[in-house]
C-alpha positions as CSV (number, residue, x, y, z in Angstrom):
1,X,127.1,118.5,104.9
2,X,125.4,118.9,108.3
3,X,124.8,122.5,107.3
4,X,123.1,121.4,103.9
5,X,120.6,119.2,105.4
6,X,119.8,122.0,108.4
7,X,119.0,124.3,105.7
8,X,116.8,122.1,103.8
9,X,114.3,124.1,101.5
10,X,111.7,123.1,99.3
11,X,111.9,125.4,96.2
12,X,109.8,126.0,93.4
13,X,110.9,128.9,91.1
14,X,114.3,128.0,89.0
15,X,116.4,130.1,87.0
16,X,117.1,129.3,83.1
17,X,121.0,127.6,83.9
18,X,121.4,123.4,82.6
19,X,123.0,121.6,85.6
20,X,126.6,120.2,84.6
21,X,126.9,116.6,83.6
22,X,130.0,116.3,86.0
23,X,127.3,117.6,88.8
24,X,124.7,115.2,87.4
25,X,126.7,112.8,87.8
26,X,127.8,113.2,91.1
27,X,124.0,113.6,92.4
28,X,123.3,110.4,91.5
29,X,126.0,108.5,92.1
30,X,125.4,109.5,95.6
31,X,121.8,109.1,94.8
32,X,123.3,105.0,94.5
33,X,125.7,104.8,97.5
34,X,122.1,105.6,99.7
35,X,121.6,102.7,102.1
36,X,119.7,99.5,100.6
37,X,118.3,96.1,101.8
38,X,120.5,92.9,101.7
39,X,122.4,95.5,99.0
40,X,120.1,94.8,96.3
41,X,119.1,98.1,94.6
42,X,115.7,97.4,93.9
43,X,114.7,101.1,92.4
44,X,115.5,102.9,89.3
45,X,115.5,106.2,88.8
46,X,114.6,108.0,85.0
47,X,116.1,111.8,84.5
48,X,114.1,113.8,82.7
49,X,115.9,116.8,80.7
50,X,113.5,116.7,77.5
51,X,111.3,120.2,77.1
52,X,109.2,118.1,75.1
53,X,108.9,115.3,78.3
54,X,108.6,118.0,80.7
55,X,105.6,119.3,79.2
56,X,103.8,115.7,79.4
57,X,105.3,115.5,82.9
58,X,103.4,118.6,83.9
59,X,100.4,117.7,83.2
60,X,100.4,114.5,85.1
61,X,102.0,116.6,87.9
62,X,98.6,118.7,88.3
63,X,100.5,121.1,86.0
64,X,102.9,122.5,88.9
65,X,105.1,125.0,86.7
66,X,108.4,124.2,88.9
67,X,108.7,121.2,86.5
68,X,108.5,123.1,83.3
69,X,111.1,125.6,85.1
70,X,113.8,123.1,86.8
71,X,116.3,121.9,84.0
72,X,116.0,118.3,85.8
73,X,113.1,116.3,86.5
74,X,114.1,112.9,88.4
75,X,111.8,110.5,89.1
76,X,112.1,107.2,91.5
77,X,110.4,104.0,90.8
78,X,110.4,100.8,93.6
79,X,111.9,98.0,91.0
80,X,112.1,94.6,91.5
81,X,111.7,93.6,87.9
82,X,115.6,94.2,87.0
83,X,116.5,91.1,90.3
84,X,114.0,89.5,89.5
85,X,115.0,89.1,85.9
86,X,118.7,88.5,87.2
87,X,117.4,85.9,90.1
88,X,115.5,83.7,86.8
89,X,118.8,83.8,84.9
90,X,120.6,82.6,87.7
91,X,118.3,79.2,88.3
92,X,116.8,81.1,91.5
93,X,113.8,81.5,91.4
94,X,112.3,85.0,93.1
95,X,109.3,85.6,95.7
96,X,108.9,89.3,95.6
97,X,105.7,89.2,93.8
98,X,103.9,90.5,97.4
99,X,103.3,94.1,99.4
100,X,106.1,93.3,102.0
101,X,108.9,93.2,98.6
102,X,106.8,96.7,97.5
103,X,107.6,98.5,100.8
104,X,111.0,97.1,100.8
105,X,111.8,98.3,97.2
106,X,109.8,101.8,98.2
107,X,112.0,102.5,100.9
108,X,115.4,101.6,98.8
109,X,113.8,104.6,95.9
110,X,113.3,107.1,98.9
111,X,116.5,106.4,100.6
112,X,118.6,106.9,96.9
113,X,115.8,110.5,96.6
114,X,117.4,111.9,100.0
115,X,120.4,111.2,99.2
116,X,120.0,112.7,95.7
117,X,118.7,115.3,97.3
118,X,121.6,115.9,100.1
119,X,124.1,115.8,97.3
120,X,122.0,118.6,94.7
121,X,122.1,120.8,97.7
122,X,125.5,120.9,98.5
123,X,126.2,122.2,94.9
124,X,124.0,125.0,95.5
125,X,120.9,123.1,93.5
126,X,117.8,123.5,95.2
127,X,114.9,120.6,94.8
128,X,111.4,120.0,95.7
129,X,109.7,116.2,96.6
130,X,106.4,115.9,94.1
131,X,104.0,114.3,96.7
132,X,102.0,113.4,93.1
133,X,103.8,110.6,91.8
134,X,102.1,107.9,93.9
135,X,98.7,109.7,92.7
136,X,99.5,109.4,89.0
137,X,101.6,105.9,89.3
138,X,99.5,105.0,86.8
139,X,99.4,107.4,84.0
140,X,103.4,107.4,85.1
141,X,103.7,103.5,84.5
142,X,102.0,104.0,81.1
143,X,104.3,107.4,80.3
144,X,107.4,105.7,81.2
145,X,106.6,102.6,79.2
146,X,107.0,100.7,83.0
147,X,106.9,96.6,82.7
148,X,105.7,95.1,86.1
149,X,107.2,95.0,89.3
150,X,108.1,98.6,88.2
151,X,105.9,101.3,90.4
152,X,106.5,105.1,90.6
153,X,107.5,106.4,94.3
154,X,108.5,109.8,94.6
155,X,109.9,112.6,92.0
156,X,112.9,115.7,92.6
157,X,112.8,118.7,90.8
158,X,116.6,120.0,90.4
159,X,117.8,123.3,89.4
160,X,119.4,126.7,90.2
161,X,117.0,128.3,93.0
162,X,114.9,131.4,91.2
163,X,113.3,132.2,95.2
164,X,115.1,132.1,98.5
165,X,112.4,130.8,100.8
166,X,112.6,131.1,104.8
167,X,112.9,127.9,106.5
168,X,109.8,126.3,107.4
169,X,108.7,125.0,111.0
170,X,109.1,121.9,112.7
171,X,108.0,120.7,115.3
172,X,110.1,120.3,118.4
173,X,111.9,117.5,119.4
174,X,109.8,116.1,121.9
175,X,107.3,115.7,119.6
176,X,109.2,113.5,117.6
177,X,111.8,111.9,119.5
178,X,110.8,109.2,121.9
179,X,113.4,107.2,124.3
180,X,113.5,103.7,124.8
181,X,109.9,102.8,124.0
182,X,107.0,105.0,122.5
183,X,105.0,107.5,125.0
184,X,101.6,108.4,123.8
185,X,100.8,112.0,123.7
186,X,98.3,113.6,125.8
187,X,96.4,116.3,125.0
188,X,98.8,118.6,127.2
189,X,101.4,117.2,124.8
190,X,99.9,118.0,122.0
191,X,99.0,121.2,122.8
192,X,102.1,122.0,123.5
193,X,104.3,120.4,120.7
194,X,101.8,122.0,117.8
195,X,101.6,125.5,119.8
196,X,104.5,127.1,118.6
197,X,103.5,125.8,114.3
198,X,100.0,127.2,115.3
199,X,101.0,130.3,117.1
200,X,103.2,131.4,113.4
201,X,101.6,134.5,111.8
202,X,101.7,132.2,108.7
203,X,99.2,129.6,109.9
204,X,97.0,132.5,111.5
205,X,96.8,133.6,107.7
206,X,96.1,130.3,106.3
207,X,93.2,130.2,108.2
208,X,91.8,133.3,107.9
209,X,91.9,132.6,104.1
210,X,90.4,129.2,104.2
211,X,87.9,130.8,107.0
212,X,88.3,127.9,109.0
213,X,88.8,127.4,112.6
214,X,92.4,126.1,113.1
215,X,95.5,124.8,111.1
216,X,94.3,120.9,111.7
217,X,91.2,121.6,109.8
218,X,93.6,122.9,106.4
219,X,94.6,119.6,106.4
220,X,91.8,117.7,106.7
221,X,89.2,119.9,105.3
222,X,91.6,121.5,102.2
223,X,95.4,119.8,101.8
224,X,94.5,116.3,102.3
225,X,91.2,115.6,102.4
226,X,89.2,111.7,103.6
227,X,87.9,111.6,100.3
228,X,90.7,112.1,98.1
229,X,92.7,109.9,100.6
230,X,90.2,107.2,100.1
231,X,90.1,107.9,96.4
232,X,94.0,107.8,95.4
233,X,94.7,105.0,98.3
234,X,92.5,102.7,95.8
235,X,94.0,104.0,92.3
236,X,97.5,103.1,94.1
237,X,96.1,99.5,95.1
238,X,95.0,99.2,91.7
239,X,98.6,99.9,90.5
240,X,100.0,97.3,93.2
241,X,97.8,95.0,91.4
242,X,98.5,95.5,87.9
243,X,102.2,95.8,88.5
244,X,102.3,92.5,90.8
245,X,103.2,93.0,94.2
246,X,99.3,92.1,95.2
């Protein structure tokens, strides 16, 4: 298993082969044995197998062709609603109508997706994280026919690997790993814990392409910008609204 998460790749070609029902299975059931608070299972996850779905799915997904490709499209959702709906027929009444019960049930949906994820892997499936869910919660809530307390959180792509990617770079440990308390990072530090990622003949081509200076400016200037931050940060707050948990 060690070895599985090691060699951890995000892929995004598939070949034309249905994944079992016995491994389907299997995935998920590990996907529910993740770690959750006070062992509540507040998430919900929706498999997608539909060529028909998958072609709606794509277009809210900025029309990334890995989902058209992979035979399983999984997608996580932070869910109170189903406790809540069980605490009411109970004669106890809930409180998780707030952000704090939001970022509790986020965490139990991303904690099921890695595990999900672990388990696809070790039967040779590869997967991919869709960073666009939380930017399309809401045409997702509408799709899925979500009631509230019910927000989108992440989404896997699962399927025999078409590609055999090399491993991408992370950064070392002691740019990650602090002991006992935190230690703030210089700028020695950080010139040394991002020189070996900026030193990579790959980042020296990502920025000759984008003709900017360095690999910091991609991501603020091109991957991520402050604008469509600012922009998608409000259409989620929006969505925290309408579905309760503000």
């Amino acid at each position: 298993m060690l070895n599985t998460i090691l060699n951890h790749r995000s892929i995004r070609k598939y070949k034309d082969i249905p994944v079992s029902e016995e491994i389907l299975s299997k995935i998920l059931n590990a996907g529910m044995r993740a770690a959750t608070t006070g062992n509540m299972q507040v998430y919900s996850i929706i498999v997608t197998k539909d060529t028909e779905m998958k072609k709606k799915l794509w277009e809210f997904h900025f029309k990334q062709n890995m989902i058209l490709e992979a035979p399983l499209v999984l997608t996580f959702f932070a869910d109170f609603n189903r406790f809540n709906k069980w605490c009411k027929a109970r004669n106890a009444e809930p409180g998780y109508n707030n952000f704090l019960s939001f970022v509790t049930a986020a965490i139990d949906a991303l904690l099921a997706a890695q595990n999900v994820c672990i388990a696809a892997e070790s039967f040779g499936l590869g997967t991919c994280y869709l960073g666009t869910t939380t930017y399309q919660a809401a045409k997702l809530i509408d799709f899925f026919k979500c009631p509230k307390d019910v927000v989108p959180i992440t989404t896997l792509v699962i399927g025999y690997p078409n590609e055999n990617p090399e491993l991408t770079d992370r950064l070392p440990a002691k740019g990650v790993i602090h002991n006992e308390m935190y230690n703030d990072y210089s700028i020695d530090d950080i010139n040394s814990i991002y020189s070996e990622k900026e030193s990579l003949a790959s980042t020296k081509e990502l920025i000759e392409i984008n003709q900017l200076e360095n690999l910091a400016q991609i991501f603020t200037n091109k991957r991520y910008p402050k604008k469509d931050n600012e922009f998608f940060s409000e259409e989620l707050l929006k969505v925290l609204k309408n579905q309760g948990y503000l």
